[in-house]
mmCIF file as Biopython writes it, N, C-alpha, C and O atoms, coordinates in Angstrom:
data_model
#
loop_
_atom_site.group_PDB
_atom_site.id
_atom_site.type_symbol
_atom_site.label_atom_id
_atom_site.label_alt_id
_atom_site.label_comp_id
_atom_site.label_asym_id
_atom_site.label_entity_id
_atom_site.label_seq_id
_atom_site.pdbx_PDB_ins_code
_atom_site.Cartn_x
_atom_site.Cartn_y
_atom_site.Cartn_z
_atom_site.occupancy
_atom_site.B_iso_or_equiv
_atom_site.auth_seq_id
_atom_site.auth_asym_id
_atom_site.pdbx_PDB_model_num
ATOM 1   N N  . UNK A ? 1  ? 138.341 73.815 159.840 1.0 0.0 1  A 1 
ATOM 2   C CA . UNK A ? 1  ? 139.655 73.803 159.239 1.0 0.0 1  A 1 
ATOM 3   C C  . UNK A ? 1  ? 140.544 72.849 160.024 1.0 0.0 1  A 1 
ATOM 4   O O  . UNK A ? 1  ? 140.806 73.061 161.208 1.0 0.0 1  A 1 
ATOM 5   N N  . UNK A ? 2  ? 140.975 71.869 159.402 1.0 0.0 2  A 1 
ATOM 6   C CA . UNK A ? 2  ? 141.984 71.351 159.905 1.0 0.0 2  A 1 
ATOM 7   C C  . UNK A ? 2  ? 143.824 71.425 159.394 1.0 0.0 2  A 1 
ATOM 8   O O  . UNK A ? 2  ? 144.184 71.754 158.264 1.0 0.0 2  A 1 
ATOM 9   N N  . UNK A ? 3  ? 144.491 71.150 160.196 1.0 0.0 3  A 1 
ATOM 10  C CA . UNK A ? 3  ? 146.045 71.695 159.535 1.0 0.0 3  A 1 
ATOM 11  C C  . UNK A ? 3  ? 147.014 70.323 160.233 1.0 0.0 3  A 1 
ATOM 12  O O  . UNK A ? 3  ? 146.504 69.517 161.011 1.0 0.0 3  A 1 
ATOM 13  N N  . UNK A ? 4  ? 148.292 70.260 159.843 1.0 0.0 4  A 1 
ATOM 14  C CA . UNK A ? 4  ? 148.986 69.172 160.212 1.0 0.0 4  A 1 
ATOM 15  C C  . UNK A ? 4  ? 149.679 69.853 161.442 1.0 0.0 4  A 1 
ATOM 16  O O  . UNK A ? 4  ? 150.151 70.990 161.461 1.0 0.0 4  A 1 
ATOM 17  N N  . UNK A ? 5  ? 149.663 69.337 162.023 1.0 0.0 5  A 1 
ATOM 18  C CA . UNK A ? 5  ? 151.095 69.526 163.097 1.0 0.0 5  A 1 
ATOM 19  C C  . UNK A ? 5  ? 151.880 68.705 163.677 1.0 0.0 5  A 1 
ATOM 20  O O  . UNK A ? 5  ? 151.613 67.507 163.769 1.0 0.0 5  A 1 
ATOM 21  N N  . UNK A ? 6  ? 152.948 69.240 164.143 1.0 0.0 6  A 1 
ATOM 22  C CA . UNK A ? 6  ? 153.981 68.476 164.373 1.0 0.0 6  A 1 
ATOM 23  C C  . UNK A ? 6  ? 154.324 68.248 166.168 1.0 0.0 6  A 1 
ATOM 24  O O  . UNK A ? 6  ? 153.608 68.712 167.055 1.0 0.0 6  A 1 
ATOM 25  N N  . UNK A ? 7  ? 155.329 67.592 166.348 1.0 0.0 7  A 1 
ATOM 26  C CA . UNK A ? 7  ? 155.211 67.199 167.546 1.0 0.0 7  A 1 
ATOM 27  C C  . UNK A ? 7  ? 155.057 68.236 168.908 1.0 0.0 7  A 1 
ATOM 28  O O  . UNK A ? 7  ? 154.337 67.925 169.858 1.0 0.0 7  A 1 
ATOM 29  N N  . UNK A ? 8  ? 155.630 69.168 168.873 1.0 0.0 8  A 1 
ATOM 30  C CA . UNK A ? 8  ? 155.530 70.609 169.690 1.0 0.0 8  A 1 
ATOM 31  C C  . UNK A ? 8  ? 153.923 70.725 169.601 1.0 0.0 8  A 1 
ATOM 32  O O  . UNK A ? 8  ? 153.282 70.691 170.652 1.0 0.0 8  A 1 
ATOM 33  N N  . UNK A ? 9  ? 153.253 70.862 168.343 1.0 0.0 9  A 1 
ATOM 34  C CA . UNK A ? 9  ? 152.010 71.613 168.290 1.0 0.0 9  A 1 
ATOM 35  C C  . UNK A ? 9  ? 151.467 70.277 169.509 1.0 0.0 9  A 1 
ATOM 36  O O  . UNK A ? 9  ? 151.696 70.424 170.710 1.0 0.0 9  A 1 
ATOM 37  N N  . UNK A ? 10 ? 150.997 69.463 169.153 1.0 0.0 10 A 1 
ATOM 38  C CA . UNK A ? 10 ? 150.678 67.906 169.761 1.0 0.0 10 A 1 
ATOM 39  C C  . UNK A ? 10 ? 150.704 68.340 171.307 1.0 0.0 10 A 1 
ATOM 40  O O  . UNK A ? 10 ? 149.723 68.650 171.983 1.0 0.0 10 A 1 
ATOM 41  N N  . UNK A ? 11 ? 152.591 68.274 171.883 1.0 0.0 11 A 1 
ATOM 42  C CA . UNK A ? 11 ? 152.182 68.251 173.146 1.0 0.0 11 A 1 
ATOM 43  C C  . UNK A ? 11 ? 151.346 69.557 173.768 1.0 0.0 11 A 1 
ATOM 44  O O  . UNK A ? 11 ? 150.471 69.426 174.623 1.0 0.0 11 A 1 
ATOM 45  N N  . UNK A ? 12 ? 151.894 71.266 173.010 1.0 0.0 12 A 1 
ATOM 46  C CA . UNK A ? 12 ? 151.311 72.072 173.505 1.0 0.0 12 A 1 
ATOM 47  C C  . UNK A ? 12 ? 149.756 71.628 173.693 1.0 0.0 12 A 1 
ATOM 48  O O  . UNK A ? 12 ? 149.124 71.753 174.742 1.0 0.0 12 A 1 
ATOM 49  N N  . UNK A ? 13 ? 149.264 71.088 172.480 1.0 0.0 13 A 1 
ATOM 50  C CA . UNK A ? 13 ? 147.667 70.676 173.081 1.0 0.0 13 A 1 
ATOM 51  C C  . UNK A ? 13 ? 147.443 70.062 174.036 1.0 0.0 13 A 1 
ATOM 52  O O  . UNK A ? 13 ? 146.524 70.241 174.834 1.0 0.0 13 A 1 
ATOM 53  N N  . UNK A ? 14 ? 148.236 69.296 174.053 1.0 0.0 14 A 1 
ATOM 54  C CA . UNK A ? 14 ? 147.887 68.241 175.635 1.0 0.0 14 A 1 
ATOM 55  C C  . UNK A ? 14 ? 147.964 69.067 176.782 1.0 0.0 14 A 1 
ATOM 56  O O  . UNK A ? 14 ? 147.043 69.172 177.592 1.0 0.0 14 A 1 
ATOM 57  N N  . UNK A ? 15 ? 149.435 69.863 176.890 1.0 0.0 15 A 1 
ATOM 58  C CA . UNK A ? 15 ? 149.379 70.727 178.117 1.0 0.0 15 A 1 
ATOM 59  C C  . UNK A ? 15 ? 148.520 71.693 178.492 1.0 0.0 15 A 1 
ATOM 60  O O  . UNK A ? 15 ? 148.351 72.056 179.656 1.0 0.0 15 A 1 
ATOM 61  N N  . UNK A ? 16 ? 147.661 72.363 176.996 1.0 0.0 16 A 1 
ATOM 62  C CA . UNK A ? 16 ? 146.293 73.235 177.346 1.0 0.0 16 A 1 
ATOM 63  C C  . UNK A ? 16 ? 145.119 71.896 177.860 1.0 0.0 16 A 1 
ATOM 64  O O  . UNK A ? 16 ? 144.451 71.872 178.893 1.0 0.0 16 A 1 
ATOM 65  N N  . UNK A ? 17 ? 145.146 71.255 177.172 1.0 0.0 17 A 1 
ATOM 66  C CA . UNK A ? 17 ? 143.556 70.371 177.540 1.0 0.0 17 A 1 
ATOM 67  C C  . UNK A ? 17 ? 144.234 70.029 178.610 1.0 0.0 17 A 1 
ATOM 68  O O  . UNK A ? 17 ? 143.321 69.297 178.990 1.0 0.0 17 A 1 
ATOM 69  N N  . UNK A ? 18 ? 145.466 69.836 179.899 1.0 0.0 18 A 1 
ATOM 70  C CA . UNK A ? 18 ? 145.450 69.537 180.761 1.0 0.0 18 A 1 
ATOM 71  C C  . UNK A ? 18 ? 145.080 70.914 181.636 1.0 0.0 18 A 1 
ATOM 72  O O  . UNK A ? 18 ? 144.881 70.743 182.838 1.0 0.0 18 A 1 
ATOM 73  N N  . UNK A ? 19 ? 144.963 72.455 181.026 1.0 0.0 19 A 1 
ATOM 74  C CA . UNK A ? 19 ? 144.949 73.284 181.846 1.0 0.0 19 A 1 
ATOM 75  C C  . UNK A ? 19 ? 143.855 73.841 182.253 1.0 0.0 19 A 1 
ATOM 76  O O  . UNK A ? 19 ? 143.629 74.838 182.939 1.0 0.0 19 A 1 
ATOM 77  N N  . UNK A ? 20 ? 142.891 72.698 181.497 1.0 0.0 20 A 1 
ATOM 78  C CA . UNK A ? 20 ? 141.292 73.088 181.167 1.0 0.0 20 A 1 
ATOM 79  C C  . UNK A ? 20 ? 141.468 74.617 181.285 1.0 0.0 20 A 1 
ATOM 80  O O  . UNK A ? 20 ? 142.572 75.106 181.049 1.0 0.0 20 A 1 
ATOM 81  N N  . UNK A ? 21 ? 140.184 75.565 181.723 1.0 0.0 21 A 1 
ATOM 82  C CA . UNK A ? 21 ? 138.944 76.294 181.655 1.0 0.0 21 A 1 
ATOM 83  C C  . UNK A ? 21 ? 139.908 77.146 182.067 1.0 0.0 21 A 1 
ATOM 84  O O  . UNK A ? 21 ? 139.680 78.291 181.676 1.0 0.0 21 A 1 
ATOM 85  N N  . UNK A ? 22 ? 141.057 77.018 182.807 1.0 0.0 22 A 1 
ATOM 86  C CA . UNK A ? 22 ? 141.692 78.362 183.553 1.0 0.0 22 A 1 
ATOM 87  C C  . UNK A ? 22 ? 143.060 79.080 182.700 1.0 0.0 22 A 1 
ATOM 88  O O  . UNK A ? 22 ? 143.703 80.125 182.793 1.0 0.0 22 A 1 
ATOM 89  N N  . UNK A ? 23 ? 143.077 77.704 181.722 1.0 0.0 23 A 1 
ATOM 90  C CA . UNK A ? 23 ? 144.083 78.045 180.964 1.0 0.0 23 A 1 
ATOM 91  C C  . UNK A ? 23 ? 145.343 78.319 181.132 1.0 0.0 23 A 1 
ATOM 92  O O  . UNK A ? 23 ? 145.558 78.446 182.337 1.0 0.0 23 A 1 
ATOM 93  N N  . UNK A ? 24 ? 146.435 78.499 180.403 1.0 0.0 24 A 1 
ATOM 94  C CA . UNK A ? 24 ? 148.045 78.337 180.855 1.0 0.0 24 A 1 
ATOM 95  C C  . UNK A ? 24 ? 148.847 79.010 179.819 1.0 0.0 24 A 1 
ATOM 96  O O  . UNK A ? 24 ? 148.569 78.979 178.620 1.0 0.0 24 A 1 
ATOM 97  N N  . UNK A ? 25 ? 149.974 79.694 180.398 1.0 0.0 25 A 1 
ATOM 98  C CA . UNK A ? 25 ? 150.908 80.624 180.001 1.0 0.0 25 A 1 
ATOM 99  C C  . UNK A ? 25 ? 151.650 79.334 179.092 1.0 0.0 25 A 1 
ATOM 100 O O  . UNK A ? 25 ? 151.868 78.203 179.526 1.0 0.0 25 A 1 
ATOM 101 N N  . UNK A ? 26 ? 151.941 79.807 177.823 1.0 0.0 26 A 1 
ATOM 102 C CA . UNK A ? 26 ? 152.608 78.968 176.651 1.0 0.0 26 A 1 
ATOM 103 C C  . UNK A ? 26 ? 154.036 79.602 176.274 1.0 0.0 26 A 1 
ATOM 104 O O  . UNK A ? 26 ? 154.755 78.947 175.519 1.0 0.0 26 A 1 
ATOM 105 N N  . UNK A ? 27 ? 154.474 80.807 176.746 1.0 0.0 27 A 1 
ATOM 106 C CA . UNK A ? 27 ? 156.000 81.343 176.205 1.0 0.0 27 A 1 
ATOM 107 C C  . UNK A ? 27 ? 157.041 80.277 175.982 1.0 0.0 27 A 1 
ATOM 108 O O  . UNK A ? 27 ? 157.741 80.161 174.977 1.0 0.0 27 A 1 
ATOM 109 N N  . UNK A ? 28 ? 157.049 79.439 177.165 1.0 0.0 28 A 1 
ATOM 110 C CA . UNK A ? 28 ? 157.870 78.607 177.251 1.0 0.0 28 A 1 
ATOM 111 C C  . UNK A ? 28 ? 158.380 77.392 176.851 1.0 0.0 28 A 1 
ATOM 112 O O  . UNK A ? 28 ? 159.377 76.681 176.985 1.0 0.0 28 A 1 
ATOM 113 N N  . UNK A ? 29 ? 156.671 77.457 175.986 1.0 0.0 29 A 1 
ATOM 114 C CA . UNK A ? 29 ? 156.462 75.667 175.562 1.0 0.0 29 A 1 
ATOM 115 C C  . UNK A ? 29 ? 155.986 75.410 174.288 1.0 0.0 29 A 1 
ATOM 116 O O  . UNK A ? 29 ? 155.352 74.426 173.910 1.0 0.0 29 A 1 
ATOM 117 N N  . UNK A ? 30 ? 156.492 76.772 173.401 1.0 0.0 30 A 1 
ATOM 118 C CA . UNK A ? 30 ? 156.200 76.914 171.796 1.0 0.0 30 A 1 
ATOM 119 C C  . UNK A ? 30 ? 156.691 78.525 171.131 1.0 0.0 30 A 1 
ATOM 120 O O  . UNK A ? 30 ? 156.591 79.709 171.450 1.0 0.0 30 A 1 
ATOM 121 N N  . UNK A ? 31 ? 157.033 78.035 170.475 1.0 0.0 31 A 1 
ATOM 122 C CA . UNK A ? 31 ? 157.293 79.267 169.528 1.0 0.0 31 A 1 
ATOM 123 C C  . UNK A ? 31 ? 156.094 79.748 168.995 1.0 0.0 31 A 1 
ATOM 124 O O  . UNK A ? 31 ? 155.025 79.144 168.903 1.0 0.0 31 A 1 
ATOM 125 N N  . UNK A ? 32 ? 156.477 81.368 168.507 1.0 0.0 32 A 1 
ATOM 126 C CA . UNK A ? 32 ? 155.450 82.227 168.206 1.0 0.0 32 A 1 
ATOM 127 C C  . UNK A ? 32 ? 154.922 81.638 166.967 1.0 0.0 32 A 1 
ATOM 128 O O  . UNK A ? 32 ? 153.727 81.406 167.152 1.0 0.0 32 A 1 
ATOM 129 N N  . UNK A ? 33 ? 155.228 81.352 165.978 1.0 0.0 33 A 1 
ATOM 130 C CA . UNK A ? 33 ? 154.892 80.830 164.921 1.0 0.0 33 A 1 
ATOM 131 C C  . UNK A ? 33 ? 153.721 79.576 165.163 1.0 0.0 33 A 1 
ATOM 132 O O  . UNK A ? 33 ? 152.651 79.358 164.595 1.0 0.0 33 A 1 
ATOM 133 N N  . UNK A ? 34 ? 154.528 78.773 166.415 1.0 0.0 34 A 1 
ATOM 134 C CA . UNK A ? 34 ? 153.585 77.204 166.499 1.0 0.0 34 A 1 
ATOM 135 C C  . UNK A ? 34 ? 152.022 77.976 167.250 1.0 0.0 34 A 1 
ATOM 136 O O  . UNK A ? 34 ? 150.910 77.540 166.952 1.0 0.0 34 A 1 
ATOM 137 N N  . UNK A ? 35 ? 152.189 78.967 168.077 1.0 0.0 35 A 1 
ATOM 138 C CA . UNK A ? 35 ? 150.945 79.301 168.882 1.0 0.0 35 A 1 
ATOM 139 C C  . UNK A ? 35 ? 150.150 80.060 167.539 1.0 0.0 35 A 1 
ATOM 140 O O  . UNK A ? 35 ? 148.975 79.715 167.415 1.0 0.0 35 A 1 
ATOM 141 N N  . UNK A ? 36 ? 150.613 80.952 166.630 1.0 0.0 36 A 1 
ATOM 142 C CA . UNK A ? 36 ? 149.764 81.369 165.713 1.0 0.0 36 A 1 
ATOM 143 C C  . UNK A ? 36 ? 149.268 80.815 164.604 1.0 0.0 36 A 1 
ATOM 144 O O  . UNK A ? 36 ? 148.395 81.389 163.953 1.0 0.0 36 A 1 
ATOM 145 N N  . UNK A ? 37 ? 149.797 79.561 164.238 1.0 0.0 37 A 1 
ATOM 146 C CA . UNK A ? 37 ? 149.407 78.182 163.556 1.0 0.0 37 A 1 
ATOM 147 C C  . UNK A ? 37 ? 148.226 77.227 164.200 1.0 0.0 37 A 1 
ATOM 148 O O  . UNK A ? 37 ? 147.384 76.421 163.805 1.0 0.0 37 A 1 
ATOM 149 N N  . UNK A ? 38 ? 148.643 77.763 165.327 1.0 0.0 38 A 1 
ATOM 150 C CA . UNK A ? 38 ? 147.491 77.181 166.180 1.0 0.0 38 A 1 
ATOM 151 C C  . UNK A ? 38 ? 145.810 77.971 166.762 1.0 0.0 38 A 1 
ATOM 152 O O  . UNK A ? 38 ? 144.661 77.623 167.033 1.0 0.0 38 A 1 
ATOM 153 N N  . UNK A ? 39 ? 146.793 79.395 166.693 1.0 0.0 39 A 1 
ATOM 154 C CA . UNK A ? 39 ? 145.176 80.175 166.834 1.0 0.0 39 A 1 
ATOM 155 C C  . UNK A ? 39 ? 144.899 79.989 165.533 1.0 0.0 39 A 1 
ATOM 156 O O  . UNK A ? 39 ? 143.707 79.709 165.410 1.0 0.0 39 A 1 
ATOM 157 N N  . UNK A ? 40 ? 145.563 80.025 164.342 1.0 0.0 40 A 1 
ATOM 158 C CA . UNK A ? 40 ? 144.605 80.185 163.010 1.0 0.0 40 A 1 
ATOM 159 C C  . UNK A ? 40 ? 143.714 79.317 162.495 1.0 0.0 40 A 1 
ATOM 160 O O  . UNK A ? 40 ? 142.750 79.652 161.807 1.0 0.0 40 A 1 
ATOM 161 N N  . UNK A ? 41 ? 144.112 77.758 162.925 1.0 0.0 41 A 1 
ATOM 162 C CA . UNK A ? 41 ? 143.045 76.456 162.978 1.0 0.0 41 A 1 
ATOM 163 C C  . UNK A ? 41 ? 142.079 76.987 163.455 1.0 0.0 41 A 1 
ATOM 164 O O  . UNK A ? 41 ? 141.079 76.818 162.757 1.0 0.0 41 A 1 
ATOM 165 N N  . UNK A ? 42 ? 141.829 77.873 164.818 1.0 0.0 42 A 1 
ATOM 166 C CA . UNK A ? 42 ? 141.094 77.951 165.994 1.0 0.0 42 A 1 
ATOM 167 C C  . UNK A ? 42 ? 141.475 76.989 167.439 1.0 0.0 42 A 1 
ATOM 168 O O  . UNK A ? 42 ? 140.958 77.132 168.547 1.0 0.0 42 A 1 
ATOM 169 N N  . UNK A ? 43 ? 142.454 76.063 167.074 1.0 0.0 43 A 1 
ATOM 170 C CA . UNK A ? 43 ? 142.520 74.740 168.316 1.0 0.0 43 A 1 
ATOM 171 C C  . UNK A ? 43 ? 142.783 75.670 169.345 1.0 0.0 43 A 1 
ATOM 172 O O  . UNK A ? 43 ? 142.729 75.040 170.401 1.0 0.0 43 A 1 
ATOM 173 N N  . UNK A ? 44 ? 143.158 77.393 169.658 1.0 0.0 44 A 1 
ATOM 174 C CA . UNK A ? 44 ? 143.855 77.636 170.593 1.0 0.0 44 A 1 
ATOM 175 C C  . UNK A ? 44 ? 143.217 79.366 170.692 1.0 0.0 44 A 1 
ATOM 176 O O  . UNK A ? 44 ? 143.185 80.079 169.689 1.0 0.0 44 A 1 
ATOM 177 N N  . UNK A ? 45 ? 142.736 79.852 172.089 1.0 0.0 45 A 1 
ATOM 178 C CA . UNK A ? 45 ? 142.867 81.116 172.246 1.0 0.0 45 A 1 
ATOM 179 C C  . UNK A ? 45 ? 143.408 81.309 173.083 1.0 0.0 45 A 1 
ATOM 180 O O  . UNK A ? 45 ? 144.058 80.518 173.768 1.0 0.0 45 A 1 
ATOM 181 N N  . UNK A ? 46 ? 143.180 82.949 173.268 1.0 0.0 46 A 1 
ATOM 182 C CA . UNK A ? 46 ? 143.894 83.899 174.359 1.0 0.0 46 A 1 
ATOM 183 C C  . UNK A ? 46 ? 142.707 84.587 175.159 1.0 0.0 46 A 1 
ATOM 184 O O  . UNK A ? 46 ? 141.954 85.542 174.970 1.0 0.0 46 A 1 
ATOM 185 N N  . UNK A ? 47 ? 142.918 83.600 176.179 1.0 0.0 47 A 1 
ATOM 186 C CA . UNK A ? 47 ? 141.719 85.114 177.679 1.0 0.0 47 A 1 
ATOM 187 C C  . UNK A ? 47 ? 141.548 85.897 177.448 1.0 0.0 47 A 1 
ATOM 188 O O  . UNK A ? 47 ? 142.508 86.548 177.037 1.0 0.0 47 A 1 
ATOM 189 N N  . UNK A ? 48 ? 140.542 86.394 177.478 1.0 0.0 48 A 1 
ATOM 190 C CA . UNK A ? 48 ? 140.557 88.002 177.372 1.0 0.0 48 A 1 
ATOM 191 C C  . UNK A ? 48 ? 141.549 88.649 178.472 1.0 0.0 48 A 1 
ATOM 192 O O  . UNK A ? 48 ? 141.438 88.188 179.608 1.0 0.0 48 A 1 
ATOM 193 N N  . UNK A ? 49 ? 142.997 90.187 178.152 1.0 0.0 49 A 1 
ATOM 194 C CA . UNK A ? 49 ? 142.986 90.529 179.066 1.0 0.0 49 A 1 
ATOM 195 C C  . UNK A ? 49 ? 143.982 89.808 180.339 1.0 0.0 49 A 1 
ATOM 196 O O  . UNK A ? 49 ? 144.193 90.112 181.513 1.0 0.0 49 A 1 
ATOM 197 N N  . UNK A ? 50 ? 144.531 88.531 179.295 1.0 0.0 50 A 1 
ATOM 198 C CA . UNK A ? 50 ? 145.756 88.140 180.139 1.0 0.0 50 A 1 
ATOM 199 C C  . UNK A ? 50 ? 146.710 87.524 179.317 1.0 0.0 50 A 1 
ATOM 200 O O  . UNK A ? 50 ? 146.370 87.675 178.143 1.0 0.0 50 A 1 
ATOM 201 N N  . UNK A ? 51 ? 147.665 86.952 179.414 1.0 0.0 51 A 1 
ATOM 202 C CA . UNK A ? 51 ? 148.680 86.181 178.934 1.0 0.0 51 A 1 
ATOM 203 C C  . UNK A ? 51 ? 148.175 84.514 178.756 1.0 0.0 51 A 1 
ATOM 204 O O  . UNK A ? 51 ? 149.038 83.664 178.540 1.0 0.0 51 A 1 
ATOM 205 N N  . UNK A ? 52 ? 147.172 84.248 178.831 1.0 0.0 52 A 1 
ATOM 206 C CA . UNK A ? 52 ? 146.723 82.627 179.128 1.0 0.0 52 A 1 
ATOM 207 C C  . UNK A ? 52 ? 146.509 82.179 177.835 1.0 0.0 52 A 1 
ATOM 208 O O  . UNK A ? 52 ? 146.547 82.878 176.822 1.0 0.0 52 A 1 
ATOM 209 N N  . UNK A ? 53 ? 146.313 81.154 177.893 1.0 0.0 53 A 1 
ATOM 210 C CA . UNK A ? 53 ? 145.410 80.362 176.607 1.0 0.0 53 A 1 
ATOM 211 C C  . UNK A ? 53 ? 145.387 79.019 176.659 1.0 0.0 53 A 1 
ATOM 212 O O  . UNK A ? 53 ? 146.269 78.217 176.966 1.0 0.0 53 A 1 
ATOM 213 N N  . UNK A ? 54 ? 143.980 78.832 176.234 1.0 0.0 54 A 1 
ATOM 214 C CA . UNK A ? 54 ? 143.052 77.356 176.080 1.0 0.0 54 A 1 
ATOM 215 C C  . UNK A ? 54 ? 143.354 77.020 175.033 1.0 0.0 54 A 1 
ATOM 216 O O  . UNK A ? 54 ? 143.977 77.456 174.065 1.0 0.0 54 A 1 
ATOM 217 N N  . UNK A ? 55 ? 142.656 75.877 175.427 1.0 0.0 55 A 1 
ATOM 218 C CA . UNK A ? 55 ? 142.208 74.837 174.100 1.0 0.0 55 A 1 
ATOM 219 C C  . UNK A ? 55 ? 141.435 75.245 173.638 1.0 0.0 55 A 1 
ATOM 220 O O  . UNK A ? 55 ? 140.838 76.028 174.376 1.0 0.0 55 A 1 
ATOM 221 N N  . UNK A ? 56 ? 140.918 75.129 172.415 1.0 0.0 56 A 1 
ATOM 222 C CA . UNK A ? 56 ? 139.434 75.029 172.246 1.0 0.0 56 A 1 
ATOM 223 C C  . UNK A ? 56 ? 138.659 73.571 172.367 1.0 0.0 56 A 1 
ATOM 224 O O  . UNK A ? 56 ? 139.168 72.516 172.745 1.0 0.0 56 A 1 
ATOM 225 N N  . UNK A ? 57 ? 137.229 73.803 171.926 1.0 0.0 57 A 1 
ATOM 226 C CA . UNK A ? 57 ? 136.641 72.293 171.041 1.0 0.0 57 A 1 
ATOM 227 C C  . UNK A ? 57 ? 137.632 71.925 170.401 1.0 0.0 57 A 1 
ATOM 228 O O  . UNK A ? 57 ? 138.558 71.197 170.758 1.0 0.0 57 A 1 
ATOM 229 N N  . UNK A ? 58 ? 137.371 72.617 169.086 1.0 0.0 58 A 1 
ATOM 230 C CA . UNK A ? 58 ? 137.891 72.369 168.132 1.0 0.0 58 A 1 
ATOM 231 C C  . UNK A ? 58 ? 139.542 71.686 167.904 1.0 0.0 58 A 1 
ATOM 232 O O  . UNK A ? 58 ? 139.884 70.858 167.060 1.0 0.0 58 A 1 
ATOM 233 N N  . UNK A ? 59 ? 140.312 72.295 168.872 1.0 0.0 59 A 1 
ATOM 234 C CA . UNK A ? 59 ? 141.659 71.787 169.408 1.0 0.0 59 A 1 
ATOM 235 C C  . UNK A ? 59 ? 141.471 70.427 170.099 1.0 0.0 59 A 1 
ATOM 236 O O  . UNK A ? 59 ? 142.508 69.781 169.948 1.0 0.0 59 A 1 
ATOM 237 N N  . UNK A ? 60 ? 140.556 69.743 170.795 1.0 0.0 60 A 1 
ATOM 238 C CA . UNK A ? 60 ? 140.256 68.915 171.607 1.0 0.0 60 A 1 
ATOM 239 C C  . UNK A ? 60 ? 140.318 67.857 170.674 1.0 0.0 60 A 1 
ATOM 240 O O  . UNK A ? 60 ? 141.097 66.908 170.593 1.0 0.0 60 A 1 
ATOM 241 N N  . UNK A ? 61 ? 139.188 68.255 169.865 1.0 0.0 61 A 1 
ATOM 242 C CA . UNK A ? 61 ? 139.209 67.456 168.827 1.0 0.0 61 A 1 
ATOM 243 C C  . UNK A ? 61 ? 140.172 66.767 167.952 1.0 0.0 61 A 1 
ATOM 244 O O  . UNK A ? 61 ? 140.075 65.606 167.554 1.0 0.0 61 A 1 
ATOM 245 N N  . UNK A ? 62 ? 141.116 67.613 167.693 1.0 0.0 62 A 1 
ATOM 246 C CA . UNK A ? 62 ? 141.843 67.810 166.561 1.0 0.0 62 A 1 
ATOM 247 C C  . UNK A ? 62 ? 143.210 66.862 167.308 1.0 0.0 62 A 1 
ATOM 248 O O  . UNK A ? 62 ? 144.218 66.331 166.841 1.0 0.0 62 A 1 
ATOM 249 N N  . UNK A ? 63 ? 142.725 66.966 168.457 1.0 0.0 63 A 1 
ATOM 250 C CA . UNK A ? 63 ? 144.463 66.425 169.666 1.0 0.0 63 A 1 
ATOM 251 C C  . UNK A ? 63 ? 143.788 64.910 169.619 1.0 0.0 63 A 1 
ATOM 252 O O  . UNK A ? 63 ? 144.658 64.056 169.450 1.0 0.0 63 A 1 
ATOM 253 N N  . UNK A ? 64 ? 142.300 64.315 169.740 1.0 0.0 64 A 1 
ATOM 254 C CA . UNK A ? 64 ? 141.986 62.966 169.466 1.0 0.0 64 A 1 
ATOM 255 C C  . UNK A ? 64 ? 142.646 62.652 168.082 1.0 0.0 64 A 1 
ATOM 256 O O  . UNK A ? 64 ? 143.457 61.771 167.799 1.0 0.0 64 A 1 
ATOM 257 N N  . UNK A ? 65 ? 142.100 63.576 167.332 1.0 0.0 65 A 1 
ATOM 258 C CA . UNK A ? 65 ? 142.416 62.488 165.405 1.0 0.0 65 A 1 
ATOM 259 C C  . UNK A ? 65 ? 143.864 62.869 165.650 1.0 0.0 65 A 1 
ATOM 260 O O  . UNK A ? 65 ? 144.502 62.182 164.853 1.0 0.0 65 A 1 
ATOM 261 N N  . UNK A ? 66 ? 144.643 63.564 166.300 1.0 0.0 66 A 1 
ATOM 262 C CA . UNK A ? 66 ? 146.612 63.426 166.122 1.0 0.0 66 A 1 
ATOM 263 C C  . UNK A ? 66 ? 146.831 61.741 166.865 1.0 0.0 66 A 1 
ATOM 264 O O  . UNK A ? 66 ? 147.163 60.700 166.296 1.0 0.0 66 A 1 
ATOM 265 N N  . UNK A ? 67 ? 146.556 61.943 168.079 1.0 0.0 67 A 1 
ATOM 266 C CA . UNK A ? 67 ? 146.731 60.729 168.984 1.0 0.0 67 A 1 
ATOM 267 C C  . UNK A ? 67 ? 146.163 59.364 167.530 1.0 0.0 67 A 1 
ATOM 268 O O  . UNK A ? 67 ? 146.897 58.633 166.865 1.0 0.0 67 A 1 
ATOM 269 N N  . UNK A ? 68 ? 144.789 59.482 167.499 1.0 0.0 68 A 1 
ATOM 270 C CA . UNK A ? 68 ? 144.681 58.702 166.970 1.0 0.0 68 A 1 
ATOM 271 C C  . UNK A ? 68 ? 145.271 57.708 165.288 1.0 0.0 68 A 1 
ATOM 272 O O  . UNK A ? 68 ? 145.189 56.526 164.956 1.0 0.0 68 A 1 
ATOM 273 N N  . UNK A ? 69 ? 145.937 59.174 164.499 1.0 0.0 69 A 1 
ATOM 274 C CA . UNK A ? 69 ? 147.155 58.833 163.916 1.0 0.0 69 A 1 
ATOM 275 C C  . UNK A ? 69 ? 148.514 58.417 164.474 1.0 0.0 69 A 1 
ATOM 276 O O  . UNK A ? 69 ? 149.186 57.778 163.666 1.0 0.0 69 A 1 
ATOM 277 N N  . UNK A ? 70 ? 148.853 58.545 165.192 1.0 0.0 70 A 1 
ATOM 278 C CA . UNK A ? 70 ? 150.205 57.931 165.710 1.0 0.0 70 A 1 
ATOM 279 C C  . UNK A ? 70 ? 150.053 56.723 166.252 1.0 0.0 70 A 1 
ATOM 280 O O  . UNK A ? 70 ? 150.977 55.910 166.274 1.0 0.0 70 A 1 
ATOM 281 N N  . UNK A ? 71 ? 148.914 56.494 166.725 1.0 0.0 71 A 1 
ATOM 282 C CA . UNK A ? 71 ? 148.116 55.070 166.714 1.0 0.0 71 A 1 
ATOM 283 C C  . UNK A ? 71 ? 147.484 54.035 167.996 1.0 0.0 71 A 1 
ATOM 284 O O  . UNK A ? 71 ? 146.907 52.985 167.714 1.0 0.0 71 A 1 
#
């Protein structure tokens, strides 16, 4: 599944794929709406068992074809 997003969704991805494997607290750096737009693609979970969340693949991915539209 892929979905559009907008500039918030964009950087939040960058700041997870910068948080790799250990993942990073998002309250601050998206609204509830943009993080559940984002788990529903899949680009984004939640640790088991903490407040964190990754990227996924699939998010990894999805943050190349954005970059690569803006050009």
């Amino acid at each position: 599944m892929s979905i559009r997003m907008n500039r918030n969704q964009i950087e939040l991805l960058k700041e997870l794929a910068s948080a790799g494997q250990r993942g990073r607290l998002i309250a601050a750096l998206a609204s509830t709406i943009e993080i559940e737009h984002l788990m529903g693609a899949l680009y984004i979970r939640r640790l088991p068992r903490t407040k964190l969340y990754m990227i996924t693949e699939h998010g990894r991915r999805a943050l190349v074809d954005a970059a690569a539209e803006q050009g």
